[in-house]
PANUVO-853945 format. One record per residue (C-alpha): residue number from 0; residue in one letter; z, x, y. Coordinates in nm, 3 decimals, m for minus. Each point is the difference from the previous one (the first is absolute). Layout:
- resi	resn	z	x	y
- NUM	A	Z	X	Y
...
END
This chain:
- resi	resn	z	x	y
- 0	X	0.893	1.862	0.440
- 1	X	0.372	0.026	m0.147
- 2	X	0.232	m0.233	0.176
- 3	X	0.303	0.225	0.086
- 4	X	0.321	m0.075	m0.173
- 5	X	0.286	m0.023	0.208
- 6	X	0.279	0.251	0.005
- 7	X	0.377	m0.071	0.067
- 8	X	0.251	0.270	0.113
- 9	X	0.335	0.050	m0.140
- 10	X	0.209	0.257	0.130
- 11	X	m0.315	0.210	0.147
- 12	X	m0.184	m0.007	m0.323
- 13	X	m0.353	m0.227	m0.084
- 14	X	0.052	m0.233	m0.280
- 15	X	m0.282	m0.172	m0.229
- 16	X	0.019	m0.357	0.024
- 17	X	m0.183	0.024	m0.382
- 18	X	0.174	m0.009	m0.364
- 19	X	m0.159	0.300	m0.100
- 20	X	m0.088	0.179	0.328
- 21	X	m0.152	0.243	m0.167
- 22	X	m0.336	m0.262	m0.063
- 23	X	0.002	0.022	0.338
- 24	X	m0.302	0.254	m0.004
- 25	X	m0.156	m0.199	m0.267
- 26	X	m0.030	m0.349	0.241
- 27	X	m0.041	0.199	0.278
- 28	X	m0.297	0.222	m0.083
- 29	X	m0.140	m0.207	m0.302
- 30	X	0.105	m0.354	m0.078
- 31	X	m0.018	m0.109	0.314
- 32	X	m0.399	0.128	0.134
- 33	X	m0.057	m0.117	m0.370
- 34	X	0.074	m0.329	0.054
- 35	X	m0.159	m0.019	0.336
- 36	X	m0.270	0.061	m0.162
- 37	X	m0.051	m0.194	m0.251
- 38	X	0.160	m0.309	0.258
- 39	X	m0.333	0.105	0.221
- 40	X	m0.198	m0.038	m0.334
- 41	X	0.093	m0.316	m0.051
- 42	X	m0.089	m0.152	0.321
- 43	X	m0.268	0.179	0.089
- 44	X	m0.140	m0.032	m0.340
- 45	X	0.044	m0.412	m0.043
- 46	X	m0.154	0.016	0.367
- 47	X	m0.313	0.162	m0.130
- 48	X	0.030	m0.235	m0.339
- 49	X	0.016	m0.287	0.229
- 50	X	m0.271	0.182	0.268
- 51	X	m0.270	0.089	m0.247
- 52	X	m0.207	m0.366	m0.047
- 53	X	0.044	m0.042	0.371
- 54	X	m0.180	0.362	0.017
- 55	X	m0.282	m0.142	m0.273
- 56	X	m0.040	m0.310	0.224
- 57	X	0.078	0.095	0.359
- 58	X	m0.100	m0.334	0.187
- 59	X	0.149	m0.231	m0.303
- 60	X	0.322	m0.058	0.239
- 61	X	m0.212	m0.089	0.337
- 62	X	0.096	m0.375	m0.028
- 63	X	0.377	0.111	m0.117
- 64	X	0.084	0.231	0.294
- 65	X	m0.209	m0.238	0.228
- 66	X	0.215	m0.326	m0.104
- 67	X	0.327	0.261	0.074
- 68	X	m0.123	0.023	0.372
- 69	X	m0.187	0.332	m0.002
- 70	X	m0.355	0.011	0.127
- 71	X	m0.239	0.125	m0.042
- 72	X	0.061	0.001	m0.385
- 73	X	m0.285	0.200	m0.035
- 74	X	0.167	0.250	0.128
- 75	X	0.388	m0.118	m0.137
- 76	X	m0.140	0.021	m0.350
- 77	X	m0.096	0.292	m0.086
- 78	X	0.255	0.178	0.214
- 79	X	0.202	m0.178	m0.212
- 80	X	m0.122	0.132	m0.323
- 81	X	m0.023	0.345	0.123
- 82	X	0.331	m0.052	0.136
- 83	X	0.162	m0.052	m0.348
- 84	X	m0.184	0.227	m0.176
- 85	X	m0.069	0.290	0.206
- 86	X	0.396	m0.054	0.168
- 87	X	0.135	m0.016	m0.387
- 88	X	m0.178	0.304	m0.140
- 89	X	0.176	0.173	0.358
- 90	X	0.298	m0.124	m0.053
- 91	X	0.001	0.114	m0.396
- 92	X	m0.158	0.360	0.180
- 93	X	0.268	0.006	0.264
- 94	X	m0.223	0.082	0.177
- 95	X	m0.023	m0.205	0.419
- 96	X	0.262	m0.136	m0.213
- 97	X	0.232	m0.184	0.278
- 98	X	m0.313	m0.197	0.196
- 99	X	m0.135	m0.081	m0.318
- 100	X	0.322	m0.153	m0.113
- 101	X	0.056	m0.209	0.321
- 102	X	m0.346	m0.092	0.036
- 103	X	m0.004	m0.200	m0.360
- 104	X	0.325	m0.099	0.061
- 105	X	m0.083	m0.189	0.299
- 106	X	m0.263	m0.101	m0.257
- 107	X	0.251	m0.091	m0.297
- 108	X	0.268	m0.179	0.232
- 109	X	m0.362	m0.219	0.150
- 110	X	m0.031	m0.065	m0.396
- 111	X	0.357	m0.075	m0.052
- 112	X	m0.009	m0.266	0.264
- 113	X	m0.313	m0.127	m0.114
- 114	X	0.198	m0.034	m0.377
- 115	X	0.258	m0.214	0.183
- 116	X	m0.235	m0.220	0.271
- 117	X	m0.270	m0.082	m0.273
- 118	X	0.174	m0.019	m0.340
- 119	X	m0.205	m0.070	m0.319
- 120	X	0.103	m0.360	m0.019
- 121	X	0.205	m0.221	m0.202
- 122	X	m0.174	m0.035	m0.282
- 123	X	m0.378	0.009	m0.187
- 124	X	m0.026	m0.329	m0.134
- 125	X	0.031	m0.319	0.104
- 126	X	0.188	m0.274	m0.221
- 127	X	m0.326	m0.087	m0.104
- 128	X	m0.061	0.326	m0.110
- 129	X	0.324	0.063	m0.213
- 130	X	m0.050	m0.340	m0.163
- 131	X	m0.366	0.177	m0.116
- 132	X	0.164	0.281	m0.121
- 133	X	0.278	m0.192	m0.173
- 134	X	m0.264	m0.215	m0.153
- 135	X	m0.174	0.311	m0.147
- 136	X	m0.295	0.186	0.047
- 137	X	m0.189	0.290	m0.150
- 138	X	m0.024	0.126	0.330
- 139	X	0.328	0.180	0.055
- 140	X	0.173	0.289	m0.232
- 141	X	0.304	m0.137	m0.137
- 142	X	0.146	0.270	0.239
- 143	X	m0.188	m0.157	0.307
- 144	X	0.161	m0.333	m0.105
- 145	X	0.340	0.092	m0.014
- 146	X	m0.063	0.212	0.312
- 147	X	m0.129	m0.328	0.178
- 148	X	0.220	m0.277	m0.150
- 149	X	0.200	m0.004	0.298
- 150	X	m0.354	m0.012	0.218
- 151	X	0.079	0.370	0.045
- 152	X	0.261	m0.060	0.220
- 153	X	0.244	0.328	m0.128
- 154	X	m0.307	0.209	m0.095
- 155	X	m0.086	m0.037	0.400
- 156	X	0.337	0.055	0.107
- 157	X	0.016	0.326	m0.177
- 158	X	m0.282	0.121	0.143
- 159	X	0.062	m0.090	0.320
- 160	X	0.352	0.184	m0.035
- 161	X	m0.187	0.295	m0.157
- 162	X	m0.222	0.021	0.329
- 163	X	0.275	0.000	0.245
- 164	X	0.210	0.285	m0.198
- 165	X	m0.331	0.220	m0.071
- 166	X	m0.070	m0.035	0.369
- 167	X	0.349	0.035	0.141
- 168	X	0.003	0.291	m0.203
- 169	X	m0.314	0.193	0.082
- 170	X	0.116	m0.083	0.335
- 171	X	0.337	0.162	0.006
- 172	X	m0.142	0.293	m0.187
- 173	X	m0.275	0.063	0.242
- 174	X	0.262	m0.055	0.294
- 175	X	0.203	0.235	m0.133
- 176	X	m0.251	0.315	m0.028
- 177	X	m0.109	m0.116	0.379
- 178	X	0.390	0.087	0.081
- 179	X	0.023	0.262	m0.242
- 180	X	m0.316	0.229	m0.061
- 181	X	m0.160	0.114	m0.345
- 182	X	0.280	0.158	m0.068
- 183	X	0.082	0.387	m0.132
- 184	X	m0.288	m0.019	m0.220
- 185	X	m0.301	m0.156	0.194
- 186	X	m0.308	0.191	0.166
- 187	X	0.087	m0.100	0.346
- 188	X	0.341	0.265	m0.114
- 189	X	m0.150	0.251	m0.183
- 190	X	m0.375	0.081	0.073
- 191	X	m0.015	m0.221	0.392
- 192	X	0.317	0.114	0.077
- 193	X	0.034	m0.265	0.272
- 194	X	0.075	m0.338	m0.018
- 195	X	m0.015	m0.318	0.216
END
């Protein structure tokens, strides 16, 4: 789907608001279905990435999507997994592409709230601990020490920060093609011809 560029008129005549208007072709009928393409790659694709040992496992999340409120997780789990997988590989298709980009992200703003209500903690060792691995032990990687010396305070901190963005960005991606569509290039465009 090309997003139309806007026209101003001076004295009765239609004016490119572009550099080189003459690209204008070029965004419109290429650059542009390119890259909402390969944006619908990407989040359908880490989707499926992310989907795919959910898939191998369907009732490994029963006590997950139970503790989040949803019963019967039985049912919650692997609807979950499917969900993911099945809704990324869609989404990558274009194909059902707008309900399977608002159904997983309802699903990605759950997991972005989830990121912020239950972080991973403060840190993995107790003092205790760090005096252990400041005392030495053949045990950790030199690598693994200098990774823990703080308890693993900053190591936890990045990943928590790493699970908030990754989420808050699957979800705004997958929000987007609900408002949007596939897009010039999906199946729902070009072989469907209908869309939601």
């Amino acid at each position: 789907m090309a997003i139309p560029v806007p026209l101003t008129h001076e004295r009765g005549t239609s004016k490119s608001p572009l550099y080189l208007p003459f690209l204008s072709g070029f965004y419109e009928h290429f650059a542009q279905p390119l890259a909402w393409v390969a944006f619908r790659a990407v989040i359908g694709g880490m989707l499926m990435i992310e989907g795919y040992p959910k898939i191998m496992a369907p009732m490994a999340q029963v006590g997950f999507v139970e503790n989040l409120g949803f019963h019967p997780g039985w049912l919650f789990s692997p609807l979950l997994a499917g969900m993911q997988f099945f809704g990324g590989a869609l989404i990558a298709l274009g194909l059902f592409t707008r309900p399977a980009a608002l159904a997983n992200g309802v699903m990605l703003a759950i997991t972005l709230w989830f990121h912020f209500a239950f972080p991973y903690g403060h840190a993995f060792l107790t003092d205790q601990g760090i005096a252990a691995l400041k005392g030495g032990s053949e045990f950790f990687t030199p690598a693994g020490v200098k990774r823990l010396a703080d308890g693993g305070t900053l190591f936890l901190e990045q990943v928590q920060t790493k699970a908030e963005l990754a989420s808050l960005f699957w979800m705004g991606g997958a929000l987007f093609f609900a408002a949007f569509g596939g897009g010039q290039w999906s199946v729902d465009r070009n072989i469907i011809k209908r869309e939601f």
